[in-house]
C-alpha positions in Angstrom: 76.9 119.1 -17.8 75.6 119.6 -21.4 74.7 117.0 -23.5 72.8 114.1 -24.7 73.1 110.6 -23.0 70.8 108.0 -25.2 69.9 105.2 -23.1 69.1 101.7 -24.5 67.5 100.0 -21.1 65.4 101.3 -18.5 67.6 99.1 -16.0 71.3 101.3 -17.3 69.0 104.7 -16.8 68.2 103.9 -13.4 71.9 102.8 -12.5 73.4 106.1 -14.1 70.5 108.1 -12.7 71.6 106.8 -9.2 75.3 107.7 -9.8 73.9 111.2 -11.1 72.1 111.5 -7.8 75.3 111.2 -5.4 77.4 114.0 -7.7 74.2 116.6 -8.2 71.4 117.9 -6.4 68.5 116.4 -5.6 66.7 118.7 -8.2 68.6 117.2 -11.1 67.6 113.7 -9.8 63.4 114.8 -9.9 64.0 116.3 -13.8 65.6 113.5 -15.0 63.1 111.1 -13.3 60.0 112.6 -14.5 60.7 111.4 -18.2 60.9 107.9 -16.5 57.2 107.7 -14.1 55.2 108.2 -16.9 54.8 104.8 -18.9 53.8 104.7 -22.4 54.8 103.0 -25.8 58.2 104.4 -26.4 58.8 103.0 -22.6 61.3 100.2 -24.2 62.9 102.8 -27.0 65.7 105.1 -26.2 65.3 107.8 -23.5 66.3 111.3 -24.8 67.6 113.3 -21.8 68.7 116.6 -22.1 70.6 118.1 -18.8 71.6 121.7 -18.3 73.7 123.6 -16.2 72.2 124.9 -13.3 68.9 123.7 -13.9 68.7 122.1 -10.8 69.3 125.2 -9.2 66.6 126.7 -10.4 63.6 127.6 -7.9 60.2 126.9 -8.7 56.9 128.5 -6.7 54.9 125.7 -6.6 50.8 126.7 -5.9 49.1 125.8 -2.7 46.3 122.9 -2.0 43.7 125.6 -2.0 45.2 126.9 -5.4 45.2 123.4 -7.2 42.0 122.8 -5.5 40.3 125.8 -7.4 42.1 124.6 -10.7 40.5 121.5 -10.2 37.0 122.8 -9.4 37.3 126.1 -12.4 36.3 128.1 -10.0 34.4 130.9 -11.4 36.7 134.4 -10.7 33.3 136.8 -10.7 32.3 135.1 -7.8 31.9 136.5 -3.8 34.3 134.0 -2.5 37.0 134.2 -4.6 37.2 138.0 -5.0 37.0 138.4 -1.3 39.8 135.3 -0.8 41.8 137.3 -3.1 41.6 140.8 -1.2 42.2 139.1 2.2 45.1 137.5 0.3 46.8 140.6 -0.7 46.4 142.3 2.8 48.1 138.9 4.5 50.5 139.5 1.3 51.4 143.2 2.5 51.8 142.0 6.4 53.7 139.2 5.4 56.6 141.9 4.1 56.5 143.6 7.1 60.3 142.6 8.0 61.7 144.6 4.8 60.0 147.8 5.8 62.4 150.0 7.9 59.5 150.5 10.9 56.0 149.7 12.1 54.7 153.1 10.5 55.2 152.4 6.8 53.5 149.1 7.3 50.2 150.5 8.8 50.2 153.5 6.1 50.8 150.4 3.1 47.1 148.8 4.6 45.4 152.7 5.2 46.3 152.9 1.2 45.1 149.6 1.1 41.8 150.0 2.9 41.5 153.3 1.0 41.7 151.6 -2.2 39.4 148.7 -1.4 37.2 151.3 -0.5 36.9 153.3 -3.7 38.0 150.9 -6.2 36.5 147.4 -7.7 39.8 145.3 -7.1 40.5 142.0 -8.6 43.6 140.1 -8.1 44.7 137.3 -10.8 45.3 134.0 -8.6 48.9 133.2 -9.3 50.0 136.7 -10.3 50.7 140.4 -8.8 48.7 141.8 -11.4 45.4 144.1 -10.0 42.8 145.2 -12.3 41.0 147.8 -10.8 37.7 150.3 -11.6 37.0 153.1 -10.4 33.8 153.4 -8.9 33.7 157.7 -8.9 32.6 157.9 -11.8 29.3 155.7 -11.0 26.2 157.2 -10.0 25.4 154.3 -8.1 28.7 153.0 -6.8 29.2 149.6 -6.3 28.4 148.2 -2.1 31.8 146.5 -0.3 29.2 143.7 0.3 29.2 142.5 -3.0 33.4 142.1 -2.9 34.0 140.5 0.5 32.0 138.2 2.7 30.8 138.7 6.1 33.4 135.9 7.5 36.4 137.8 5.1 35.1 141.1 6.3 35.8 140.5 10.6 39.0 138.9 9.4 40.0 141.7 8.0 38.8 144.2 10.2 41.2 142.0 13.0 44.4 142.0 10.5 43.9 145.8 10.3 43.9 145.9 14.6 46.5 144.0 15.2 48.7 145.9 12.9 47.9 149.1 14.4 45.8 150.7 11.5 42.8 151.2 13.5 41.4 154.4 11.7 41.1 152.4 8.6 39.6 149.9 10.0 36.9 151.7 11.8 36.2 153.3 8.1 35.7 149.8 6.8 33.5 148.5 9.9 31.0 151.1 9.0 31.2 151.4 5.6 30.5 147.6 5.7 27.9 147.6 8.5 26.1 150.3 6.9 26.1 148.5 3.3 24.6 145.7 5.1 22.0 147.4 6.8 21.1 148.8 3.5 20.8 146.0 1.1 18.7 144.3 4.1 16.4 147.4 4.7 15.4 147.5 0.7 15.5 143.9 0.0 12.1 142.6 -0.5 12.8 139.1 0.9 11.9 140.5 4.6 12.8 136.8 6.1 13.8 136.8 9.4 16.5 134.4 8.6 18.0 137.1 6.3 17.8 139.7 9.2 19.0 137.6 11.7 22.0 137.1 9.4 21.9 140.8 9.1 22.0 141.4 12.2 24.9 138.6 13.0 27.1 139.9 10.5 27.1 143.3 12.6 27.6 141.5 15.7 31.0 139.6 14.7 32.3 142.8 13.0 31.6 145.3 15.8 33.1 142.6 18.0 36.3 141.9 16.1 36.5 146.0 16.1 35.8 146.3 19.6 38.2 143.8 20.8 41.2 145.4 18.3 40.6 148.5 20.0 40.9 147.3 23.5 44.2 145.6 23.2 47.1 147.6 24.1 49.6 148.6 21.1 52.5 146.7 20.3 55.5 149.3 22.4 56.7 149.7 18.8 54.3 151.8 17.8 53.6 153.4 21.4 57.1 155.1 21.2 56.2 156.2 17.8 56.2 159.9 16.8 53.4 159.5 14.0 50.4 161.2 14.6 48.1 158.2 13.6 49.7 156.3 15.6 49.6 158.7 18.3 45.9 159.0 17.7 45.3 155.4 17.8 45.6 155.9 21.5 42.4 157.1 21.8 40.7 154.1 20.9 41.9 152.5 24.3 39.4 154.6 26.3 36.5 153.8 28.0 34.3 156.1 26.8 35.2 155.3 23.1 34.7 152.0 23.6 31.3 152.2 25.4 30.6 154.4 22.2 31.4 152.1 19.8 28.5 149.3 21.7 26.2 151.9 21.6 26.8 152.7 17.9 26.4 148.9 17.2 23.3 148.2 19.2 21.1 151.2 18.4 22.8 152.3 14.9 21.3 149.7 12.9 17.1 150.0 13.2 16.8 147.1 15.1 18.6 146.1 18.4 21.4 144.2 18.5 22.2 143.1 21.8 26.1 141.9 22.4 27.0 138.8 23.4 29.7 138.0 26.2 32.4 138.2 23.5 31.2 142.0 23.2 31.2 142.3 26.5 34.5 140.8 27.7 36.3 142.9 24.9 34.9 145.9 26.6 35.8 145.1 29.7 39.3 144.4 28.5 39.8 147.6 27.3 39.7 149.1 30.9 42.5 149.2 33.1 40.8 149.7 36.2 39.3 147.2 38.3 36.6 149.3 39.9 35.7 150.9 36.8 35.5 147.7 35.2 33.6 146.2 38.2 31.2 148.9 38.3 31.0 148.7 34.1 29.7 144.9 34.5 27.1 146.5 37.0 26.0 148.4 34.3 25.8 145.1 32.2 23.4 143.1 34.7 20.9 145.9 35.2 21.1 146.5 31.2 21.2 143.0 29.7 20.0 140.5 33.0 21.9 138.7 35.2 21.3 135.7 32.2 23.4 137.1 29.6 26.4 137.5 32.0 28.3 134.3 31.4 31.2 133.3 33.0 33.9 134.6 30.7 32.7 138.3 31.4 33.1 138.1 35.1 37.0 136.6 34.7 37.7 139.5 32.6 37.1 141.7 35.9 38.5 139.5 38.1 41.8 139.3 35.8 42.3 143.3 36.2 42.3 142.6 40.1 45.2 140.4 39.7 47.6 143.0 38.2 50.4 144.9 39.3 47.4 147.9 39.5 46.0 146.5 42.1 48.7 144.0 44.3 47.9 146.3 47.6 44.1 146.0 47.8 42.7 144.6 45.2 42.3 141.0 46.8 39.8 142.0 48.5 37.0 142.9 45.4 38.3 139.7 44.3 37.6 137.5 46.7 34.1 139.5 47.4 33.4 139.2 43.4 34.2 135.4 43.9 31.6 135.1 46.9 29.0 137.2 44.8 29.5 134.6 42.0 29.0 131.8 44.0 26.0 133.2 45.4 24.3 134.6 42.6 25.5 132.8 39.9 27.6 132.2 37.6 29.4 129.5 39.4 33.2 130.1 38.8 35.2 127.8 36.5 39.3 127.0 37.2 40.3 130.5 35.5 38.1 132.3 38.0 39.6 130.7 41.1 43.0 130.9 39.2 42.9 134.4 38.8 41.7 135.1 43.3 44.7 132.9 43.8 46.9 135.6 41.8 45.4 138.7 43.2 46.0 137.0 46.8 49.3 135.6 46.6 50.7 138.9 44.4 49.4 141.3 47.1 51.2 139.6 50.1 48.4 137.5 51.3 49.6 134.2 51.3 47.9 132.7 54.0 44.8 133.7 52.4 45.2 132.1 49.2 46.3 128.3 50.9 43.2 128.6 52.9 41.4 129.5 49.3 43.0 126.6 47.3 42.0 124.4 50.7 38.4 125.1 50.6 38.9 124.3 45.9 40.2 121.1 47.1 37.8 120.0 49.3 34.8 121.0 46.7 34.0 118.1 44.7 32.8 120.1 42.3 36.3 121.5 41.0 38.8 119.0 39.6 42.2 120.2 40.7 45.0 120.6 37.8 48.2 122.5 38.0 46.5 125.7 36.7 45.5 126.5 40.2 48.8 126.0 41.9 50.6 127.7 39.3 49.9 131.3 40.9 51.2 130.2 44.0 54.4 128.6 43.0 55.5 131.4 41.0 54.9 134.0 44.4 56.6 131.7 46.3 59.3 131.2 44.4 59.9 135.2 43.4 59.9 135.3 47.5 62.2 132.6 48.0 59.9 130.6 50.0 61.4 127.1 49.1 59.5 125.6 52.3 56.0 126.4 51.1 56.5 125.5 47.8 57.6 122.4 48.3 54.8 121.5 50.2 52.6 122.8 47.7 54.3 120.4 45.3 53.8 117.7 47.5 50.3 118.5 47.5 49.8 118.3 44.1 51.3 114.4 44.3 48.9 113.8 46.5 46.3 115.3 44.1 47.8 113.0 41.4 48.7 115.9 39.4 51.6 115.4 37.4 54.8 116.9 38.8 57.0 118.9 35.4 60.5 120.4 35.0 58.2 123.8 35.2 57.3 122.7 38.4 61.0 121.9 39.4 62.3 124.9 37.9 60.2 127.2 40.0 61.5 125.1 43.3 65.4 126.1 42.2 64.3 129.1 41.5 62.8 129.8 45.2 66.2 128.0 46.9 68.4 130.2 44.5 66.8 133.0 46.3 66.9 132.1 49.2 70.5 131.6 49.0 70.5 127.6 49.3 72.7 126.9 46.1 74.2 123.4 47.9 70.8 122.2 47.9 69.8 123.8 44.9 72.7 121.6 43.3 71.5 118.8 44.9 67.8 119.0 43.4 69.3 119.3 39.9 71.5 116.1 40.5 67.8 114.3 41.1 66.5 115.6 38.4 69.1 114.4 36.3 69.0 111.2 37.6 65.4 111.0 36.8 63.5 108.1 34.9 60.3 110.2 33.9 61.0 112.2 31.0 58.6 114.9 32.2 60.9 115.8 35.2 64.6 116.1 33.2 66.6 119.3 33.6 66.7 121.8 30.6 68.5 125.3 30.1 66.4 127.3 32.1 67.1 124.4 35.0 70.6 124.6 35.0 70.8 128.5 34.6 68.5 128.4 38.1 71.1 126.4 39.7 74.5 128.6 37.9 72.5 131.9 39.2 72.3 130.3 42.7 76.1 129.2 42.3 76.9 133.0 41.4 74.3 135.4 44.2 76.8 132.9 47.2 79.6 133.9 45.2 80.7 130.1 44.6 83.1 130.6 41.7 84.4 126.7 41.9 81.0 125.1 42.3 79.5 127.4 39.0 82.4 126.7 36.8 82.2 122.8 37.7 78.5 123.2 36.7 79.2 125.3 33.6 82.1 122.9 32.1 78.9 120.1 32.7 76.8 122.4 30.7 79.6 122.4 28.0 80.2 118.7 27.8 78.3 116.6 25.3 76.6 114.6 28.4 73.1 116.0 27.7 71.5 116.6 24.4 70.0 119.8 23.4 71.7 122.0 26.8 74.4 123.9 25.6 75.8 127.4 27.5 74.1 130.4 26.5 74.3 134.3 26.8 72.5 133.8 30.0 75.2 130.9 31.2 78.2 133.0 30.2 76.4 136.2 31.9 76.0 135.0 35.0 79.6 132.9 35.4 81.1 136.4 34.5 79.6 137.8 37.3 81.5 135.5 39.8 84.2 135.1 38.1 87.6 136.4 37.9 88.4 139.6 35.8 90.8 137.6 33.9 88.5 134.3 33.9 85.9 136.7 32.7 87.8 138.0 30.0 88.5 134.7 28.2 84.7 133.6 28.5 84.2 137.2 26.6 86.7 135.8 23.9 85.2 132.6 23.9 81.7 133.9 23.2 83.3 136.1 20.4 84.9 133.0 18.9 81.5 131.1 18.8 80.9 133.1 15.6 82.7 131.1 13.2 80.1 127.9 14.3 76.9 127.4 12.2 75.2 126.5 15.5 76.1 127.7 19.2 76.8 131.2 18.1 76.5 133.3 21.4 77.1 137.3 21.2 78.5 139.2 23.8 75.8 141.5 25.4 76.0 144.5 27.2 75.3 142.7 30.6 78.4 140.7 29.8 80.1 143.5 29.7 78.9 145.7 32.6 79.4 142.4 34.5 83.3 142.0 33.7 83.7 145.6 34.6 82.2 145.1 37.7 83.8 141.6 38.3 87.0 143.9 37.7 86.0 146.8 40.1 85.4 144.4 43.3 88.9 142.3 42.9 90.4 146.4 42.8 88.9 147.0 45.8 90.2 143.7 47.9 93.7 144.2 46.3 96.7 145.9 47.5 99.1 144.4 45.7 100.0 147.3 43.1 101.2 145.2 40.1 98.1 143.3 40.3 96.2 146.4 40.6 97.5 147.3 37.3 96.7 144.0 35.3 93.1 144.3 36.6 93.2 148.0 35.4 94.4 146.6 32.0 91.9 143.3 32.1 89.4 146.2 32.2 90.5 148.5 29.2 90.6 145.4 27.2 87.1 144.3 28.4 86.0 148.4 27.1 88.1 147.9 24.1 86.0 144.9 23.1 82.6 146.5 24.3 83.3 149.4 21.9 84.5 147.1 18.9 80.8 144.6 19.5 79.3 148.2 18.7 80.7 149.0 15.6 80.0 145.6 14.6 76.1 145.2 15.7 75.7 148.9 13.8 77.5 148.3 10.5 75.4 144.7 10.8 72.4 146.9 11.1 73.3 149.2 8.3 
């Protein structure tokens, strides 16, 4: 709409205005507003408004609080903080695209560039533009320190974006190109304060941490199964002895001694696999540093690499002697140390053990009991189907006036549905239903427990009944998902199964609810299909489950071609 509309009262502009709003977009209604919040003398005369087409279509970028707070302030753009806010910016910037680049490699090479530039050029970004002005710094005899372009606080933030996106030789260039530049400037600075060389010296500390800790985390599988050679080299960083070198480097590579703290420490520790390595590691730690600086956290990190999969035949037994040794000696162990014994007990088979261990918690009245230590136990038990004990572990926790959650409840369908109980199974989830407290109603997860019991005892009727409940608009928010329509399929009949397939294919054309066929949907059909061949001997209906099946293939193929042009 192109014109002029001249208005004579504020009251008619406000009554067209609201007609406006209902026939155009909201954006139209703020532009033609905005002549109409700011009073002045011409308030009374006519109101000029001009309205284009598309103009309220139009996006804007509006700036940020920080952005209109430095407006505000006239921030000074030579200054520390904003030049190292603006080069952290442009490295979130470049991770922030990371879902247009084709894989995880061209990312990491886009920040080694980066680094590289930062590095060996001045850079200064304009505030609301792309624009970088840069300098080179070759050509300088004295070229310029990285300390004088990013902050200490800036600098370990960086150093962790570069980790956790996998560029880890970069940023072991920057650690010690930065830790040295700070080791400099505080050696020939005159002002030989101790606060500056504490700050020094802390500085260091957080950046040698941050480094360490990137280092011990495992890669992302993306870039494990990658065939680049850095990334193939950042394996190396995950090693023991690279990691004990990089704590050396920091506490004797600077002068002075810097001793770690436990954040230093548990990152190490992290970065080992092994429990007795580790366990003899923190050996190394006490006799090095004193029993003192050993907090808590240091010793959980051990006992945590006990409780993996490593370590589910024998390695309750360090953890329970660690656990002793810690109550002995000191530290005394918090919730997460107990948590993680419970683990190692209950996921090596020692069940027993563990109850009499969260017996001997309860009756301490020094621990306060929450759901974080029963949580260990109800998960064994319910991966081993032992509905009995968990549900007298849940009772427990009533009686420990913990409160009792759908988790909770989940994990008890989820021990009956494999032990085979789906009748009572159903029978739990009609309770919960039922349920006042809003903390103990069903969800998803809930009633997929209780189709997946339905389905392992082969109870067609009962799962379908319990699917069309899932389908119906009694509950809000539970709708049938891949994992619903996977597991009916795979007690249902071939022909059954083939009109769920069709029905998940039709879910397309919905804005919400769209489920896609999988390939367990599939392989499930097919098999559905196999089974019925087997018990029939009726040859005509041999055929049409022969047929049910070549159609099932036929669409299997056709969801192929559809995810890989989608792809392309």
């Amino acid at each position: 709409m192109v014109g002029r509309i001249y208005l004579r009262s504020r009251r008619c502009a406000l009554l067209i205005l609201m007609l406006l709003r209902q026939r155009y977009a909201d954006g139209f209604w703020s532009a033609a507003m905005s002549p109409l919040r700011h009073k002045s003398k011409t308030s009374s005369k006519t109101v000029c408004l001009l309205a284009e087409t598309g103009r309220h279509r139009r996006q804007r970028s509006y700036p940020t609080n920080y952005q209109r707070k430095q407006r505000r302030k006239g921030v000074d753009k030579s200054s520390l903080s904003y030049q190292s806010r603006q080069i952290i910016n442009s490295f979130e910037e470049a991770c922030q695209k990371r879902p247009y680049f084709d894989d995880d490699n061209n990312i990491t090479s886009r920040l080694d560039n980066m680094v590289q530039d930062l590095l060996g050029k001045q850079i200064l970004l304009a505030q609301n533009e792309d624009e970088v002005e840069t300098k080179d710094d070759t050509n300088n005899n004295s070229p310029q320190l990285i300390t004088s372009r990013i902050t200490p606080r800036d600098a370990s933030s960086l150093i962790r974006l570069l980790g956790r996106h996998g560029a880890l030789t970069s940023m072991l260039v920057f650690l010690r190109r930065f830790c040295h530049d700070i080791h400099e400037i505080n050696t020939a600075s005159s002002d030989s304060s101790t606060s500056r060389s504490e700050e020094a010296e802390e500085a260091i500390l957080y950046a040698y941490t941050a480094a360490i800790a990137a280092c011990s985390k495992p890669l992302p599988s993306s870039l494990l199964s990658s065939k680049d050679p850095n990334q193939i080299g950042n394996s190396q960083y995950r090693s023991k002895a690279f990691l004990l070198q990089l704590l050396e480097e920091m506490e004797n590579g600077f002068g002075t001694r810097i001793l770690p703290n436990s954040y230093t420490l548990s990152a190490v520790l992290i970065g080992i696999d092994d429990g007795l390595d580790a366990l003899n590691l923190l050996e190394t730690f006490v006799e090095r540093y004193g029993k003192d600086a050993i907090t808590v956290q240091v010793y959980n990190v051990v006992l945590a690499s006990f409780s993996g999969e490593k370590y589910n035949s024998n390695g309750w037994h360090h953890a329970i002697s660690l656990l002793q040794r810690m109550k002995r000696h000191g530290p005394q162990p918090n919730e997460q140390s107990f948590s993680y014994v419970l683990q190692s007990c209950a996921g090596s088979g020692q069940l027993k053990v563990a109850l009499s261990l969260l017996d001997e918690v309860r009756q301490s009245s020094s621990m306060e009991m929450t759901s974080k230590l029963y949580l260990p136990l109800l998960k064994v038990c319910a991966k081993a189907g032992h509905s009995d004990v968990l549900w007298s572990l849940i009772n427990t926790m009533k009686d420990d006036c913990i409160q009792i959650t759908t988790m909770q409840l989940n994990l008890y369908l989820q021990s009956l549905a494999k032990a085979g109980l789906h009748i009572k199974a159903l029978g739990v989830l009609r309770g919960m239903i039922k349920q006042s407290d809003p903390m103990q109603l069903p969800d998803l997860i809930s009633f997929n427990t209780v189709l997946s019991a339905c389905a392992n005892s082969n109870d067609y009727e009962a799962a379908q009944a319990l699917f069309d409940q899932m389908k119906g608009e009694v509950f809000d928010n539970i709708r049938p998902d891949v994992v619903s329509f996977n597991t009916l399929i795979s007690c249902a009949p071939p022909q059954v199964g083939l009109d769920l397939i069709y029905e998940m294919r039709l879910t397309r054309r919905n804005r919400e609810g769209v489920v896609v066929p999988t390939g367990v949907t599939f392989v499930n059909s097919i098999k559905q299909c196999r089974e019925y061949v087997k018990e029939e001997l009726d040859p005509d209906i041999r055929n049409d489950i022969f047929e049910i099946a070549l159609s099932v293939l036929g669409l299997a193929r056709n969801e192929k071609n559809q995810s890989e042009h989608v792809r392309l």
